[in-house]
KEGU-696306 format. One record per residue (C-alpha): z, x, y. Coordinates in steps of 0.02 Angstrom, whole numbers, padded with zeros to 5 digits, always signed. Example, Ala and Ser with C-alpha at 12.3 -4.5 7.8 and 13.67 -1.06 7.14 Angstrom:
% residues 2
+00390+00615-00225+00357+00684-00053
This chain:
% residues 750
-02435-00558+00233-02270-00653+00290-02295-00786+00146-02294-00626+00014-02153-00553+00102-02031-00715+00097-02085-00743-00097-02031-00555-00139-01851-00556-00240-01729-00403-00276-01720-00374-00462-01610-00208-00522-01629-00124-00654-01542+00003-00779-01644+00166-00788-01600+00264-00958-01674+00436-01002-01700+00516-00828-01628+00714-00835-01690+00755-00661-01784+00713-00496-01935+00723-00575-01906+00590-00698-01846+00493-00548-02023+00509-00469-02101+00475-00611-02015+00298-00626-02042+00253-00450-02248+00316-00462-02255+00184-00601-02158+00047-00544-02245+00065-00378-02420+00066-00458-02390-00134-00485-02445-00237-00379-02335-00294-00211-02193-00196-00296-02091-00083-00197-01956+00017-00303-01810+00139-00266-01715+00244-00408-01561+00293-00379-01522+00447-00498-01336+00448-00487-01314+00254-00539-01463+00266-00640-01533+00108-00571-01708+00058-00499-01685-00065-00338-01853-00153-00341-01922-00293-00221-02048-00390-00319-02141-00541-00320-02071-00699-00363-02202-00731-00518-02189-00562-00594-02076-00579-00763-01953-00442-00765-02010-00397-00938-02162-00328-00846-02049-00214-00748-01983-00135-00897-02135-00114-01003-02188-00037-00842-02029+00086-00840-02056+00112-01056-02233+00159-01028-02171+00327-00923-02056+00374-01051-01883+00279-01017-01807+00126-01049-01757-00020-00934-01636-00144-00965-01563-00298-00844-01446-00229-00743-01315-00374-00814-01318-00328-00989-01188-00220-01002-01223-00200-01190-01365-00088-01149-01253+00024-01057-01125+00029-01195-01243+00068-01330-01326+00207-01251-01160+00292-01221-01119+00250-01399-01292+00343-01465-01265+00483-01337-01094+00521-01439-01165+00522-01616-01313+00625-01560-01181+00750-01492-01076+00753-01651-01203+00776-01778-01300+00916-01676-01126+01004-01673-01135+00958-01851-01277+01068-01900-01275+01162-01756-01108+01267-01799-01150+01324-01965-01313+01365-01914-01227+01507-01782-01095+01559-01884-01222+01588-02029-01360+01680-01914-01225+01770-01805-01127+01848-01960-01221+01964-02033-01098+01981-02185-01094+01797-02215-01278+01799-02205-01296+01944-02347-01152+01843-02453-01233+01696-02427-01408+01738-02478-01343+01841-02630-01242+01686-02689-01421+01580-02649-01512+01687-02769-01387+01679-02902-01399+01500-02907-01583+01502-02902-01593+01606-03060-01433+01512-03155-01576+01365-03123-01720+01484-03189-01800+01410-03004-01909+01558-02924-01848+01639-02769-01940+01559-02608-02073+01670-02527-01953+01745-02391-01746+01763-02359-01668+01606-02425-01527+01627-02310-01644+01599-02183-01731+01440-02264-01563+01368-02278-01547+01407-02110-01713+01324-02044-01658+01149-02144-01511+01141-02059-01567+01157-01901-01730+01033-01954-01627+00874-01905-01572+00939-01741-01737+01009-01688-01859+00869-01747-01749+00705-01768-01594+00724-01619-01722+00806-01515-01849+00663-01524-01812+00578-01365-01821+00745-01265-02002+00796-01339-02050+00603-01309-02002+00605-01130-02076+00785-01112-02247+00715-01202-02252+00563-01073-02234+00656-00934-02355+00810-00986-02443+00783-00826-02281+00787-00688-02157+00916-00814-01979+00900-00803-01803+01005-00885-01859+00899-01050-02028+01008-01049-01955+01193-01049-01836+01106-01189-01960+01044-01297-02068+01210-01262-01926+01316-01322-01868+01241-01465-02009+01197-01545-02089+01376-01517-01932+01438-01584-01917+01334-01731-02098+01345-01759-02115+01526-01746-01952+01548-01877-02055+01452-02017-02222+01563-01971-02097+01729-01989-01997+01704-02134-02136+01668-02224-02253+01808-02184-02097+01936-02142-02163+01987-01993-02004+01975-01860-01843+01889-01846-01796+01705-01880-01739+01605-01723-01721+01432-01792-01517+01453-01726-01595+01470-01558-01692+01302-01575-01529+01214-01637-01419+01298-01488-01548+01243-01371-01549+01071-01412-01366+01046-01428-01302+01113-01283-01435+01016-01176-01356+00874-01272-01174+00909-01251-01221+00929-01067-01315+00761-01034-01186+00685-01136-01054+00743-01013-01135+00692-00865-01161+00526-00955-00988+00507-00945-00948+00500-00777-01109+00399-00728-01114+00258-00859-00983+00133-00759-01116+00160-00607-01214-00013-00626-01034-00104-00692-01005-00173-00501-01128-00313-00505-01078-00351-00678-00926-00391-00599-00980-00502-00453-01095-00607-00587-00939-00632-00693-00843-00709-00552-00940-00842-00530-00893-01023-00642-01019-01061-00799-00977-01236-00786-00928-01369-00679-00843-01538-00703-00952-01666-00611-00905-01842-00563-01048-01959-00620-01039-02128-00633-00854-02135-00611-00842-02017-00757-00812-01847-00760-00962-01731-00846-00963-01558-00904-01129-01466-00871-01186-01288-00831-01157-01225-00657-01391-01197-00657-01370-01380-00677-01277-01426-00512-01359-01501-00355-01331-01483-00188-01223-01646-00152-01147-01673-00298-00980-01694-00323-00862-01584-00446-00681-01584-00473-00594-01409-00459-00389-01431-00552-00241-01301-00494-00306-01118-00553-00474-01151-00575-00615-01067-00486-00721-01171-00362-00904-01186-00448-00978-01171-00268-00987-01185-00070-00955-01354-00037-00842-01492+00063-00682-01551-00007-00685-01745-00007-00519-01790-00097-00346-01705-00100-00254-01568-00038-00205-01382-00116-00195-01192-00052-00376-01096-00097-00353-00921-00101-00498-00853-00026-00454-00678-00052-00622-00641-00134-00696-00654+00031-00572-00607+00162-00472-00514+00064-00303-00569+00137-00167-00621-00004-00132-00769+00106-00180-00927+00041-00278-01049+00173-00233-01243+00137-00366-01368+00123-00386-01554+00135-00522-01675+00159-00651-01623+00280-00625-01418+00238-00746-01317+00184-00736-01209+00034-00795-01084-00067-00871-01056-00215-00783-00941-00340-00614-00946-00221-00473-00990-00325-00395-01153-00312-00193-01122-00316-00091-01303-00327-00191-01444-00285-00325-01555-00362-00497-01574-00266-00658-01665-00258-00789-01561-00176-00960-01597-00131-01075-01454-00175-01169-01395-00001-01241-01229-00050-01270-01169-00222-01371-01021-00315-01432-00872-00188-01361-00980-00033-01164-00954-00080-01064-00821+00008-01041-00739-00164-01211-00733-00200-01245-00631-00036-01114-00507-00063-01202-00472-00232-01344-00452-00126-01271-00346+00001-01190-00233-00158-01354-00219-00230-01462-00188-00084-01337-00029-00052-01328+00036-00220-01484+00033-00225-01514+00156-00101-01543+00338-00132-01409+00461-00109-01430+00552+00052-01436+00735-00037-01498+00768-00199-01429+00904-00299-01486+01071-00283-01568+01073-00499-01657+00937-00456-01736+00966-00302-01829+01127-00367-01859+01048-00554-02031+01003-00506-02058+01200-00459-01952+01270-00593-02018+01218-00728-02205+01230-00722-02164+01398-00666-02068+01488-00793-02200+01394-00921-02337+01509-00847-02226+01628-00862-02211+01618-01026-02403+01610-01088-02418+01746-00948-02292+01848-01050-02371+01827-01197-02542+01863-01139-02480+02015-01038-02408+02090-01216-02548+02022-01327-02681+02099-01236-02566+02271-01200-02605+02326-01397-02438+02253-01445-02423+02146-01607-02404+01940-01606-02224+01959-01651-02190+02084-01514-02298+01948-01402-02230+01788-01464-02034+01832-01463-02057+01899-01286-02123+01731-01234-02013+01658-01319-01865+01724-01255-01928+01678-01080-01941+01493-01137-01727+01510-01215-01662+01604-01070-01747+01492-00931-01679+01334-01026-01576+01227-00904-01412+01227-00987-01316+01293-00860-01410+01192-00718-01381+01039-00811-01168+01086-00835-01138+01163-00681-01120+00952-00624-01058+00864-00751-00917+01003-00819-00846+01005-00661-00842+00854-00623-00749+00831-00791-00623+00967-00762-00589+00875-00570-00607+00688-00667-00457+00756-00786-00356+00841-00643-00368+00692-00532-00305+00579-00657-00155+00671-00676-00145+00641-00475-00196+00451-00492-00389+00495-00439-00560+00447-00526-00701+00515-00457-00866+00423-00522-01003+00477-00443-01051+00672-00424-01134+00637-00252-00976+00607-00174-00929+00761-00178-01066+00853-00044-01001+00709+00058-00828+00724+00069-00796+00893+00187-00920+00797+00290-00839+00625+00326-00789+00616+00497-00727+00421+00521-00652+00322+00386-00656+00132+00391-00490+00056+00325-00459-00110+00251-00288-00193+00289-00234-00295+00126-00195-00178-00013-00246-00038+00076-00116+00002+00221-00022-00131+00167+00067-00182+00000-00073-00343-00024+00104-00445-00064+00192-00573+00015+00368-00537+00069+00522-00578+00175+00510-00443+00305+00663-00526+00418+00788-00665+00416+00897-00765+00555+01032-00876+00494+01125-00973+00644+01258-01081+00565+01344-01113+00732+01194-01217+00790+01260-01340+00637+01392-01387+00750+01273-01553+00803+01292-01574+00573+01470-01652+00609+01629-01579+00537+01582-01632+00380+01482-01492+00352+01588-01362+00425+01628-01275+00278+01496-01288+00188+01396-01200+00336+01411-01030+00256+01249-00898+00213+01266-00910+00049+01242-01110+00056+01096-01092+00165+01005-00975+00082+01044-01087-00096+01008-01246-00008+00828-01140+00021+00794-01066-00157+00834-01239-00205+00699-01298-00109+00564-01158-00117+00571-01149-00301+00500-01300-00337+00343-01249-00248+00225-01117-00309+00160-01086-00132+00147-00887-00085+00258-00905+00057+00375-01042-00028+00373-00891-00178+00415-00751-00065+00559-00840-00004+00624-00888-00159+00610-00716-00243+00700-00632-00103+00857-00736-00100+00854-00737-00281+00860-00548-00276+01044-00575-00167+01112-00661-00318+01095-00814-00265+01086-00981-00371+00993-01137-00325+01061-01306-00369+00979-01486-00404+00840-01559-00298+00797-01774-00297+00660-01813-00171+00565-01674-00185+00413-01693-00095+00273-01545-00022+00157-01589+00137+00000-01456+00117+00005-01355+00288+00167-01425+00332+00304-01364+00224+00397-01438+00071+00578-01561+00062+00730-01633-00039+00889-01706-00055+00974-01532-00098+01125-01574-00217+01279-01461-00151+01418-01559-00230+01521-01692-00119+01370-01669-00004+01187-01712-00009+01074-01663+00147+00900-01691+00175+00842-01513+00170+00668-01453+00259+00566-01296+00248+00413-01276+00336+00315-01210+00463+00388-01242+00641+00296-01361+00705+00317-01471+00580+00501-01433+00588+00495-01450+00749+00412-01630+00747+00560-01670+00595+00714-01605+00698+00823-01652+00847+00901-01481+00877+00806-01330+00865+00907-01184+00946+00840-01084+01096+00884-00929+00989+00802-00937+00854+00640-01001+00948+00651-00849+01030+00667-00756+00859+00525-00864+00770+00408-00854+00936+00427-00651+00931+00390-00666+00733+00245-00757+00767+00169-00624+00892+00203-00494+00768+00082-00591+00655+00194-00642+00523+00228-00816+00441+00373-00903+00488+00470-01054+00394+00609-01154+00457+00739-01235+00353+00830-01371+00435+00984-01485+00356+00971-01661+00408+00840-01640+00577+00946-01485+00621+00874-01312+00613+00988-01180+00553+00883-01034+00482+00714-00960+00453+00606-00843+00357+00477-00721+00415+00344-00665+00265+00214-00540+00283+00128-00405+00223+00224-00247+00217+00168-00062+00267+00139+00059+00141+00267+00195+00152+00137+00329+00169+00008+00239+00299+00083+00314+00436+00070+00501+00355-00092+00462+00274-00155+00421+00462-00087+00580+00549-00155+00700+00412-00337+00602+00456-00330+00655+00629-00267+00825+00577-00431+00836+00465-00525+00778+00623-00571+00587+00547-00580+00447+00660-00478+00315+00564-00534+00125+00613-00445-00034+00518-00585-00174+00471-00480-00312+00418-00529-00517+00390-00350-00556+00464-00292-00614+00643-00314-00508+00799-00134-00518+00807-00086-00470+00639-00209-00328+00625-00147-00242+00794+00022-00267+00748-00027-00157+00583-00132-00025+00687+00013-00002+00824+00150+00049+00660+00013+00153+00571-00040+00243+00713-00220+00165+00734-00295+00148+00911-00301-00043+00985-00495+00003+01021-00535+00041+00841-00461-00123+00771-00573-00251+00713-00520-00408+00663-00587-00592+00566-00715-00460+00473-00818-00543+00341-00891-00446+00213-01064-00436+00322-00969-00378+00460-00868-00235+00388-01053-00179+00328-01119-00187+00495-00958-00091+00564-01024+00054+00439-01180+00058+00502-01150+00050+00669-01042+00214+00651-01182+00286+00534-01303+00243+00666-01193+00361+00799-01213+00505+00669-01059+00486+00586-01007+00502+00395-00920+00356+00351-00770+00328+00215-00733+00183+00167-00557+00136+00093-00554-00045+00035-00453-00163-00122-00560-00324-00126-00721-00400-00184-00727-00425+00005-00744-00221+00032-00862-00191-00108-01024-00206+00016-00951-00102+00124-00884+00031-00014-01063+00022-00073-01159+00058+00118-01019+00201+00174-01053+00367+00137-00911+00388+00032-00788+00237-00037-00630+00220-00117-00538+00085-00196-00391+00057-00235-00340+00036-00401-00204-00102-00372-00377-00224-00312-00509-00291-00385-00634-00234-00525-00796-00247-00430-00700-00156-00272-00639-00007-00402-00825-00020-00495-00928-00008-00343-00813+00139-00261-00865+00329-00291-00690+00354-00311-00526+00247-00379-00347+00287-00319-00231+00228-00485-00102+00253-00390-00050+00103-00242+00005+00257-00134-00138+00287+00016-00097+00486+00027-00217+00486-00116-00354+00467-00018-00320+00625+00087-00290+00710-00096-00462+00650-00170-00553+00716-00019-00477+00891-00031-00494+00895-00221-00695+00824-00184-00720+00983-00062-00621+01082-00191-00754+01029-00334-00893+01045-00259-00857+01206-00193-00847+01249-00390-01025+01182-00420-01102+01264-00290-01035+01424-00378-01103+01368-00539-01257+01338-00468-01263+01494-00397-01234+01580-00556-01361+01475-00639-01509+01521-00526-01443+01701-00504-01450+01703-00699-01628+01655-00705-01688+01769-00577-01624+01917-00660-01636+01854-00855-01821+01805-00836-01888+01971-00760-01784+02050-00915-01873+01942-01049-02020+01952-01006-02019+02146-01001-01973+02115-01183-01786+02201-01148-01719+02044-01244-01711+01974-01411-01730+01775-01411-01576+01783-01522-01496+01857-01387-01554+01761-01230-01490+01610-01337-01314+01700-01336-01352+01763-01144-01396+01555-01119-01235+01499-01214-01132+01659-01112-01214+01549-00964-01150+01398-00981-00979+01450-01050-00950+01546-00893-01000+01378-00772-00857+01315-00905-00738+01436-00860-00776+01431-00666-00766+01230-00674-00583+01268-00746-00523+01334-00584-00506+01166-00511-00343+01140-00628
């Protein structure tokens, strides 16, 4: 048993064509029916999460998923995704197409009369006989023959395949067809009323639904997309002295590749030549750039910022740190969603049930001496006014009425689910980088001492002036295209200061950069770098501003000296700055009652230093989180009970987003972060998040209405039909008055 555990392997798929839970069980029954394969859908992403064996080709898994009535596609190939949503559109227009003259013809009696007079005229100017029947109404049936029979195809396939386990594609196909089929039998014979407009109706607004809810579910499987494109395609590998371009499948553990300035790394490995700044934000999420030189380990899809390195490949394919956050993403996507909408949960009772109601009905009036028109449109109208349109809106409308209202507010919700989660969360897990802070590097504070140049000589004296500092630093800094060197730069630049010439330029990775700054009759050595290294290059360093760079330091921030020929005379604190609205957005969470916590994969130091100006307790700080860890931190408070949010910008958060109850990106990060989220902030501001949880309760307050209506509607329309106090033609209109009114309700959210 162990050895067929260890040689299972995740595969995901893309599940299109599922309307409701039952289609949901009816992919897992099959996938599960093969062999050592265990498989989870997920209805919301539309995804299967299946652990198979190694030697099973995937194509099995999606013949497997085709043969109960769906289709399956990698999860990868985004070009499934985009066709589908493509065809869902062009099915929608051209059953509006047909559809609308079709109601305005049937619904109009005057139009009707004109138009079948006008019908006849042109049959005689042809000398053509008049058809047995109303012509108005053959015109009629042909127009609604391409939406009943051709657009409607893949909802009586899926309701054929699944004959045995029915879903909402079964009372479609019932009552359309019936419809349709009974308008041909009556306008030929003369015996009752036409209902092909029914059919159409039917059809379209099941369509216009599903394509709706299509909508806000088709970037669901786009996160791991995402991850796969991060990685490198190709690598440059040294062989033979000679460098060799190959595919990244190709690469071996130990060989060695060269990575230039801005490219990605191709994988985990150990740098064995040179020196640069990696920013490793994929993974830890801090904008901070770690510098590397021979003997540091690296990794694979990091970017590599100024530098030019050998590396020596150490873990490659599944083994790489990006590979097991794709893992991690997957494994919680793939995961069902703790509470299933209300439609789907009684599908499997709902619809076998009003089908016996129907032949029931028509039984009860056959065998009650009434005729088989009396008996057939009473079952009939059963079948139209039990259709699932409203069920199938009452989601997807409202979610597009909040999706369209929220943008206006810089909010995206994705995912309908969210939205019975969000008056429940109770704890919400906060990144640090992008999140509560800005995610850019910046001069927070300053100290200039030009007294302490006094040791300079009188030579310098009047040259030791701010302005010539901070020039004789811009001068410097410029010439490197380090993050800190960059913040540094930009801020003095923003004073109005200019830099002047630079000979002997020279940069020490991890140290700081220098130069012979030209200032006119004067040329000092000028040095700006961390202090140590200033500190090891100087023969004065003033008691002051250790004092000042020592209580910088605590605070978490980056500090750089600048000295003038071994004397220090100024330096530069860069960090991270707080968002303007953390510390509002954090009182308003304990006003709600959620226990805010800040995950970060910075310092102990600098993350406190963040929680004690936001407002977050010391004891619900957790710092040097790797993506693994900020999952376990979500399970741990899941595990207590809790519902989790989590708020996150990086690739770094998107396991994390995925595993919490509820996530939101921001949409200043990355793709995959704002792909796997259930909802995206636009907007950099973090009061958003308390925004998109108010309008989530707001919404789903809305569809819990809707719903209400729906099943109230059904519990007093079927009892009416099948007493025969309704016309099919009108339980079509009562259907359509049905879904416009979970239209109107869903417009309260604006």
């Amino acid at each position: 048993m162990e050895n067929k555990t260890e040689s299972l392997e995740p595969v995901t798929l893309n599940i299109e064509g599922m309307t409701c839970s039952a289609c949901v069980a009816a992919v897992e029954r099959t996938l599960n029916a093969i062999p050592g394969v265990s498989a989870t859908v997920n209805f919301a992403s539309e995804t299967a999460y299946i652990m198979a064996p190694a030697d099973i080709d995937t194509k099995v898994l999606i013949a497997a998923v085709k043969s109960a009535g769906y289709t399956g596609s990698k999860i990868s190939d985004s070009s499934q995704v985009a066709l589908h949503s493509k065809k869902s559109a062009t099915a929608l227009f051209f059953a509006a197409f047909f559809t609308i003259p079709v109601l305005a013809i049937s619904m109009n009696m005057t139009w009707h009369h004109q138009i079948e007079n006008w019908l006849l005229q042109q049959l005689e100017s042809f000398k053509i006989l008049p058809p047995v029947g109303s012509a108005t109404s053959w015109l009629v049936i042909g127009l609604s023959a391409p939406v009943v029979t051709i657009i409607a195809w893949p909802i009586h396939r899926a309701a054929v395949r699944n004959i045995k386990h029915p879903t909402m594609d079964t009372l479609i196909t019932l009552g359309s067809l019936s419809a349709y089929g009974w308008s041909i039998y009556a306008n030929i014979t003369g015996e009752g009323d036409v209902y092909a407009e029914v059919a159409a109706t039917v059809v379209t607004l099941v369509i216009a639904g599903r394509f709706l809810e299509s909508r806000a579910k088709r970037r669901a499987s786009s996160a791991l997309s995402t991850l796969l494109a991060l990685g490198a395609k190709e690598v440059s590998v040294l062989r033979n002295g000679e460098t060799v371009l190959i595919p990244i499948a190709h690469l071996v553990i130990g060989d060695e590749f060269l990575v230039k300035p801005g490219e990605r790394i191709a994988t985990d490995g150990l740098v064995i030549s040179g020196d640069s700044a990696v920013d490793n934000s994929m993974l830890t999420g801090e904008s901070m750039p770690i510098d590397v030189t021979i003997g540091s380990h690296v990794i694979g899809s990091s970017l590599n910022r100024n530098g030019r390195l050998i590396v020596r490949a150490s873990r490659i394919g599944s083994d790489t740190e990006l590979a097991r956050i794709t893992a991690m993403v997957i494994s919680a996507q793939g995961t069902k969603a703790p509470i299933q909408r209300l439609a789907d949960k009684i599908a499997a009772i709902f619809v076998p049930v009003v089908s016996v109601l129907a032949i029931g009905t028509y039984f009860a009036w056959r065998y009650t001496d009434h005729t088989l028109t009396q008996s057939i449109s009473s079952a009939i109208t059963v079948l139209v006014i039990a259709c699932p349109c409203a069920l199938g809106l009452a989601t997807p409308v409202a979610l597009l009425v909040a999706s369209g209202r929220g943008a206006q507010r810089g909010i995206v919700i994705r995912q309908p689910r969210v939205l019975e989660v969000a008056r429940k969360i109770d704890a919400v897990v906060l990144d640090k980088t992008g999140t509560l802070t800005a995610g850019t590097m910046k001069v927070l504070s300053s100290l200039i001492l030009p007294t302490a140049g006094v040791a300079l000589g009188t030579k310098y004296s009047d040259l030791l002036r701010e302005p010539t500092i901070l020039s004789s630093a811009l001068s410097i800094e410029s010439q490197s295209d380090h993050p800190v060197a960059t913040a540094i730069a930009h801020s003095i630049s923003q004073q109005g200061i200019k830099p002047t010439t630079v000979s002997e330029f020279s940069v020490s990775p991890g140290s700081g950069a220098a130069g012979r700054v030209n200032l006119g009759f004067l040329s000092p050595v000028v040095l700006i770098g961390s202090p140590q290294a200033v500190a090891h290059s100087t023969t004065t360093f003033d008691p002051q501003l250790q004092s000042w760079v020592l209580d910088a330091q605590s605070k978490g921030l980056t500090v750089s000296v600048l000295a003038w020929d071994g004397i220090a005379l100024a330096a530069f604190a860069v960090g991270d700055e707080i968002k303007a609205d953390a510390i509002e957005t954090i009182l308003e969470f304990r006003r709600q009652r959620i226990d805010p916590w800040l995950v970060t994969g910075d310092s102990i130091e600098v993350a406190l230093n963040v929680a004690l100006q936001v407002g977050i307790a010391a004891d619900h700080v957790v710092a040097g989180a790797l993506p693994q860890n900020k999952v376990e931190h979500v399970q741990a408070l899941q595990s207590q009970g809790r519902r989790v949010l989590m708020v996150g910008d990086g690739i770094n958060d998107a396991a994390a987003l995925a595993t919490a109850d509820l996530s939101i990106a921001m949409g200043t990060g990355t793709d995959t972060a704002i792909a796997t989220a259930d909802i995206t902030l636009m907007k950099p501001e973090l009061r958003g998040v308390i925004s998109a949880l108010n309008l989530s309760t707001k919404t789903l307050n809305v569809i819990r209405g809707n719903l209400a209506w729906a099943f109230l509607y059904n519990v007093i329309g079927i009892p009416v039909a099948a007493l025969g106090q309704l016309r099919p033609t009108y339980a079509a209109g009562a259907m359509a008055l049905s879904s416009l009114f979970v239209v109107t309700n869903s417009l309260r959210i604006k």
